[in-house]
Structure formats: structure tokens, C-alpha cells
C-alpha positions, -999 to +999 in steps of 0.1 A: +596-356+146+592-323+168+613-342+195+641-346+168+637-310+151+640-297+191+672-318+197+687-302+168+677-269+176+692-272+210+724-286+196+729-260+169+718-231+190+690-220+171+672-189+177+654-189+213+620-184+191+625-213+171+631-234+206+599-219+225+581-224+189+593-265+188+582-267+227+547-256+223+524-283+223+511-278+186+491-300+164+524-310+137+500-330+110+505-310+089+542-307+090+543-346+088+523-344+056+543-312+041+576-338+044+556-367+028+548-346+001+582-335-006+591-370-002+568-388-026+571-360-052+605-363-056+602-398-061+574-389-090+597-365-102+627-394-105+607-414-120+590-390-145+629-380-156+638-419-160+606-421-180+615-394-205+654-416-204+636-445-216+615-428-244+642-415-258+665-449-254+633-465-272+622-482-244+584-469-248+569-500-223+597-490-196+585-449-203+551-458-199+555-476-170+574-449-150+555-423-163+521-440-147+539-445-116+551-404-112+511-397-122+500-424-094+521-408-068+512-373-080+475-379-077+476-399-041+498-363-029+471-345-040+442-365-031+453-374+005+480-348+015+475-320-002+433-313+016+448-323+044+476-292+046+453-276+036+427-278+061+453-275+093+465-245+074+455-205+088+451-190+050+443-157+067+473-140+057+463-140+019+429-122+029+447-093+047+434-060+026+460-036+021+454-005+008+483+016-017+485+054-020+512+066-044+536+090-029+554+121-039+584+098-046+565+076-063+550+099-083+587+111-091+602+069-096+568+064-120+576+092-142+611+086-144+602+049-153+576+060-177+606+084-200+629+053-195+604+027-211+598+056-242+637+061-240+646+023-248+614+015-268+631+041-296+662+033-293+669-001-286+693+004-264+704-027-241+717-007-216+684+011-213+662-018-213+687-030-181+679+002-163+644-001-170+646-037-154+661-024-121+636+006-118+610-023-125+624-048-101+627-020-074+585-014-080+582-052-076+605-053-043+585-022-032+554-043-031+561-076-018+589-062+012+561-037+024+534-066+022+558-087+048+563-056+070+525-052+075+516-088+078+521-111+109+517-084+138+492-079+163+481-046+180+473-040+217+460-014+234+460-010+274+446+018+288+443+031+322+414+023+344+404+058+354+404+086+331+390+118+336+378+141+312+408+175+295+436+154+316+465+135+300+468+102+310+494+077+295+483+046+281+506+016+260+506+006+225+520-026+220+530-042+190+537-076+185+558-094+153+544-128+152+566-136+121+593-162+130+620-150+108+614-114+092+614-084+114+593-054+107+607-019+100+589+015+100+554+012+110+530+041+122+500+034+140+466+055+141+431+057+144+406+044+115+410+060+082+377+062+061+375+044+031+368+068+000+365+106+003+329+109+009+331+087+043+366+112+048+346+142+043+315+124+068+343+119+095+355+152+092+321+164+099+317+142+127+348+149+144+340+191+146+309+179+167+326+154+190+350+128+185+348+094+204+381+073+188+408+067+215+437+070+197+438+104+179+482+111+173+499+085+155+531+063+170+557+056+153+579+023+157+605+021+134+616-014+141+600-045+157+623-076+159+610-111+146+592-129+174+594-099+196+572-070+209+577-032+209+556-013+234+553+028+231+541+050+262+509+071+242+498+106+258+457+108+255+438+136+262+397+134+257+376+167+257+344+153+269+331+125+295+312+098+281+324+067+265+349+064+240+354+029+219+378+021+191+376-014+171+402-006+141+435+007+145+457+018+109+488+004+106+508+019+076+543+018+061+562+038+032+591+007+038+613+001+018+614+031-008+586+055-002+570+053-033+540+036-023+524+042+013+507+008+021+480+009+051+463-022+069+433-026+089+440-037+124+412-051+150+419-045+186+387-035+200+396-008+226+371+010+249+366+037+276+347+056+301+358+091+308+350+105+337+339+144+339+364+164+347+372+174+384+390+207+382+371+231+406+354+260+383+346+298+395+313+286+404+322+257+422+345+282+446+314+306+452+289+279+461+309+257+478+314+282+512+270+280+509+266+244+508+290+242+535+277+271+559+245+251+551+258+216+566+272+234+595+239+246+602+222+217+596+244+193+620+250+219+646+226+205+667+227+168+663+264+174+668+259+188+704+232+164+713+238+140+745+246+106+731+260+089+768+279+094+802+300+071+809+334+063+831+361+088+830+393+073+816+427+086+812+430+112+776+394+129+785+394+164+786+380+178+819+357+199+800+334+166+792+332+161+829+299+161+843+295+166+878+262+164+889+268+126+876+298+126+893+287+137+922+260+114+928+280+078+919+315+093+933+332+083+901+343+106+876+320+109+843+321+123+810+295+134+787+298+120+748+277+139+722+272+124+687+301+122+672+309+151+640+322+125+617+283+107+621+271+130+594+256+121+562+255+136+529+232+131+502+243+140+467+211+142+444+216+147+402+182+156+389+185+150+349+149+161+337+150+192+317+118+211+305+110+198+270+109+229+256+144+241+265+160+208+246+189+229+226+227+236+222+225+259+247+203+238+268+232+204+266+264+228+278+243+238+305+232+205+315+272+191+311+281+218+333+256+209+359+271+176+354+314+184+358+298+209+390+286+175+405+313+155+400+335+185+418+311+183+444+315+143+447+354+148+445+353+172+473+335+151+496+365+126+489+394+149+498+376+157+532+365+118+535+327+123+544+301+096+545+282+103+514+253+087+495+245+102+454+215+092+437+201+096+402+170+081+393+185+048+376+205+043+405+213+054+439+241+038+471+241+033+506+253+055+529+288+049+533+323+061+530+330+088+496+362+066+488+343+036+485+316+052+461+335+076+443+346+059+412+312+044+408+299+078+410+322+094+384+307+062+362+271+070+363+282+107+359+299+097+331+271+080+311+242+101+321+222+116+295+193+143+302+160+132+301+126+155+288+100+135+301+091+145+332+107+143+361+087+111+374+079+124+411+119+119+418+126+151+440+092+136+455+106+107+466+139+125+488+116+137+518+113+101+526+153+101+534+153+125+566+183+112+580+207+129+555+213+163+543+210+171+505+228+187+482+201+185+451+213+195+413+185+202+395+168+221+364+136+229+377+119+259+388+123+273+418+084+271+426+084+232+415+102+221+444+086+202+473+082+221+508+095+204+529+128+195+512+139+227+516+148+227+553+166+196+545+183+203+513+207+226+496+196+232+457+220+244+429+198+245+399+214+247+366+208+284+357+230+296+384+260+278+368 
């Protein structure tokens, strides 16, 4: 059957959808048994109406005989055929909840219905009663267009996979009309509405403190054609790092009239990590010019320490010539020192804050301690230094900052402070002496270990 219903198609030039459609490899059961249905109940039916002939001829033996047989066929359709539609069938359309608001207009239409019905109730008027038909019919159309509009599409998402914290970035909305011969017109699309007014007034609440959906504007699309997709370029903006997830979307339509605003429930599970922010602040530019007059001092002399001598070749400058070497093998030498780009830099986030400070006050500081590191990692990526961070969850090799960085903005990302104790983690940096340290850190300036100091650089959390 599908090979026949796809030679027509092609012959009559049926919509492309409809072709694609009869090419899938689908399961067509139950379109076989939809057609033998048809079939044998129109048989029953023939036979019920030459029953009814015969009773009324007075042929009561003939009647009862046909009238079995349409009753016969009628209970083998709905024995075999009928559970077996039924089974191959996706009934999830009638389970979609849509929700109605009445509108201004509506409000306006309802009224004017409401005088008409009094208007023709007293009078008897025909015309009336006509008018209040069509005002009638038009609520009824209302309802069942809008309830095609919303049904049959699909919502997706795609977001980008870096995201940093108070910058737009541009992200696609897609919608898709899965419905094979009905388009959809005028659809807006955004985030989960609450259900009743207390969990409205709850949200409300919740979103003065922080906000963690991922679609906040609403996108219109005011058509989608049947079988086809419609795909919208969405500016998002998030205030905070951390991680933002979505699982409902609202999908809503005032289509055809306006009198009633019908909204759906959409699942398309969307989540994010945003990464702090890496816009250089006041204090970033005043401590930056220390940590780096610290590194300069630090590597100064590793930096002019003799690694080698070895044979002149052609690009050395003269001024690596040594010539006491040279003089004694009569072949030109050169001196190499450890190279600059050999240095290493340790970035250390220290998240334990004194239990006692825990506070408002006490979590802006720590998020700017937080946006001051990530500056500091993104720095270290412009200039293309070998790096290493470490937290105490988690620490990496030593090894370019372009290789680590996004990994770093991660863990940045998701890291919470922590008020108990600081489990002997600055402890553990003196056993890393080949690296210098740049250490972020709440704790006291008395706390910290000796001999970190003449490795280390600390920005504690007060100063920022």
C-alpha cells in the first residue's frame, strides 16, 4: 500500500512533506486496519439500510438476516481493528493542557454576546437569534483554531558553548510544525509561567534575589509553515555566573480573534554554565602592575641562569659569545640561559571563609574574589603563559593557559564558599616549589604559612 500511495504522490505532485512522509520507513498497520475498517463498515452500513428496505417491504426473515450480518461485521471491526488502531496510535495530542485567559477583547465580544442573547430572548427576533449564532460560532472557531495552532510543534533551544557572565551572547530558538497539513500563525514563546497567583507572587520573589531561567524576553513568530521550521536569533544576557537550567518553555497564542489568550506547556530541557565575567575592574588595574613586578622578581634569576654552551650557528647574537670557551676549542660558542618563556604560574583560589563572617556582605565579597580570579586567569591567556590553578576539589598540570582556560572558567563558575576550615590547603602549596603563586584567599594575614611567602603573591579578599 505505501508503495502505491508513494506512486501517486509522485505522479500528482503532492506536497514534498507528504513524499519524505510516504518514504520513511514507518510501521503502516495501522493504516491498513483504518482502510479495513472503512471497508467493512460500509458494507455493515449497506446491509443495515437493505435491512430496514426489507422490514418495511415485509420481508421481516430477509431484515433480520441483514441486520445480524451489519451487527457481525460491526462487532469483528470493533473487536479486532478497532484495539489495534488503537494501540499503534500516539493519543498524546488529546492530553496536551492548555491553559485560557480571557482578554480585553474578549471581555468586550462576551459582553456584547451576553446583551444579544437578552436582546433576542425578549424579543424573538430571528434576525437576532442569527447574530447571536455567529457571535457563538466565532467563540467556538476561537477555541478549536487556537487549539490547532498550539498543538503539533516542538521547541528547541541551542545555546552557545561559552557564556560569560553581564555579556550578550546570541543563541537560536527554533520552532518546528510537525503538523502535515495546518500551518501555525502567531505564536510567542517565553519562560515558565507559574500556575496560580500564589506560585506568581513566589516567582516574583525569587527572581528579585537571583533568577536562573535562560530565556527571560519573549520571541515572537508569527507564522510557521506546515512541516517546516522557523528559527529566531535570541539576545541573552545573565547577571551572575553559576548555572542556569530551563525544562519548560510557554508557548502562547491570542490566534485567531484575541478574545481568548491560550498558553501551552513546552519541554525542552535547556541548560547552562556561565562563566564569571572577565572585564578587568579598578582593582584588577592596581594589583595587576604588583603581581607582575613580583614575577619579574621572582624569575630574574632563573632567567639569567647558564643552561648550556654550545656551537655558534648563523642568527646568534655576538653578545651570547663566550670566549674563554672559544678560545680554548677554537670554535665559536654561545652561552644559552633558561629560556623566559620556561616560567610557571600557579593560580591558587582559596574558598574557606571564617564561619562567622557567613553574610550578604560576606557572598559579594567572595563573588568578587571570584570575577578578580577569573580576570587574572584571562590575563595569563592574552599573554599565553604556562599556568597551573588549583582549588581544593580540583587542580591541572602545568601547561599552556589556552589549554586550561575554559576548564578554569568552569570550576570558577560552580564554586561555592566553604565555612569549614580551610583543611590545611594553603599548607599543602609549599610542596610545589617549582612555580610561582598567585594565592586568593580570605584568611588573615597572620594565618598564612612562612615560607609561602617568598614564593607567593597573596590578594586576600578584603583588599578587593
Amino acid at each position: 500500500m505505501r508503495a502505491r500511495l508513494l506512486e501517486l504522490a509522485r505522479r500528482y505532485n503532492l506536497p514534498p512533506s507528504w513524499t519524505v512522509y510516504l518514504e520513511e520507513d514507518r510501521d503502516w498497520t495501522g493504516a491498513r486496519n483504518f482502510f479495513l475498517s472503512i471497508f467493512y463498515l460500509s458494507i455493515a452500513m449497506v446491509l443495515a439500510l437493505n435491512g430496514a428496505a426489507a422490514f418495511e417491504s415485509g420481508h421481516t426473515r430477509w431484515a433480520a438476516f441483514y441486520h445480524t450480518l451489519a451487527l457481525a461485521i460491526s462487532f469483528y471491526v470493533s473487536i479486532r481493528l478497532v484495539p489495534a488502531m488503537a494501540r499503534g496510535t500516539p493519543l498524546k495530542w488529546l492530553f496536551y493542557q492548555i491553559d485560557y485567559k480571557l482578554t480585553k477583547e474578549g471581555v468586550i465580544y462576551l459582553t456584547a454576546t451576553f446583551v444579544i442573547i437578552l436582546a433576542a430572548l425578549n424579543t424573538g427576533n430571528n434576525l437576532l437569534f442569527l447574530v447571536l449564532a455567529s457571535l457563538l460560532a466565532g467563540i467556538l472557531v476561537s477555541g478549536v483554531v487556537s487549539r490547532m495552532v498550539l498543538t503539533g510543534i516542538e521547541l528547541k533551544l541551542d545555546l552557545p558553548d561559552h557564556v560569560f557572565a553581564r555579556q550578550p551572547v546570541l543563541a537560536s530558538l527554533t520552532l518546528e510544525n510537525l503538523k502535515l497539513t495546518l500551518p501555525s500563525f502567531s505564536l510567542l514563546v517565553s519562560g515558565e509561567a507559574p500556575a496560580d497567583e500564589a506560585a506568581k507572587k513566589k516567582k516574583k520573589a525569587a527572581a528579585a534575589s537571583e533568577d536562573r531561567r535562560v530565556l527571560r524576553r519573549p520571541v515572537y513568530f508569527p507564522y510557521i509553515q506546515r512541516a517546516r521550521h522557523s528559527t529566531q536569533q535570541v539576545e541573552l544576557e545573565f547577571p551572575r555566573r553559576g548555572r542556569y537550567r530551563q525544562d519548560l518553555f510557554q508557548v502562547s497564542s491570542k490566534f485567531p480573534f484575541g478574545f481568548l489568550l491560550k498558553t501551552r506547556q513546552l519541554a525542552a530541557p535547556s541548560q547552562l554554565v556561565v562563566y564569571p565575567p572577565v572585564e578587568p575592574t579598578e582593582e584588577f588595574y592596581e594589583i595587576l602592575p604588583l603581581i607582575s613586578g613580583e614575577m619579574e622578581s621572582y624569575f630574574r634569576g632563573r632567567g639569567h641562569d647558564l643552561y648550556s654552551i654550545r656551537d655558534y650557528q648563523p642568527g646568534d647574537s655576538a653578545r651570547s659569545l663566550d670566549w674563554k670557551a672559544t678560545a680554548k676549542s677554537q670554535r665559536l660558542k654561545v652561552r644559552e640561559f633558561t629560556r623566559e618563556d620556561e616560567r610557571r604560574v600557579e593560580l591558587v583560589f582559596d574558598p574557606y571563609l571564617p564561619p562567622e563572617s557567613a553574610g550578604p556582605e560576606t557572598r559579594e565579597l567572595f563573588e568578587r574574589a571570584v570575577n578578580f580570579c577569573a580576570c587574572l586567569a584571562w590575563h595569563f591567556y592574552e599573554i599565553d603563559a604556562q599556568m597551573k590553578f588549583r582549588i581544593p576539589e580540583w587542580d591541572t598540570p602545568v601547561s599552556a593557559a589556552g589549554d586550561l582556560i575554559y576548564d578554569i572558567l568552569y570550576h570558577l563558575a560552580l564554586i561555592e564558599p566553604k565555612f569549614e576550615g580551610d583543611g590545611r590547603f594553603l599548607e599543602s602549596l609549599k610542596e610545589d616549589s617549582g612555580t610561582f603563586k598567585v594565592v586568593l584567599t580570605a584568611r588573615e594575614r597572620g594565618s598564612i604559612p612562612t615560607n609561602l611567602w617568598t614564593s607567593s603573591y597573596f590578594v586576600f579578599f578584603q583588599s578587593l
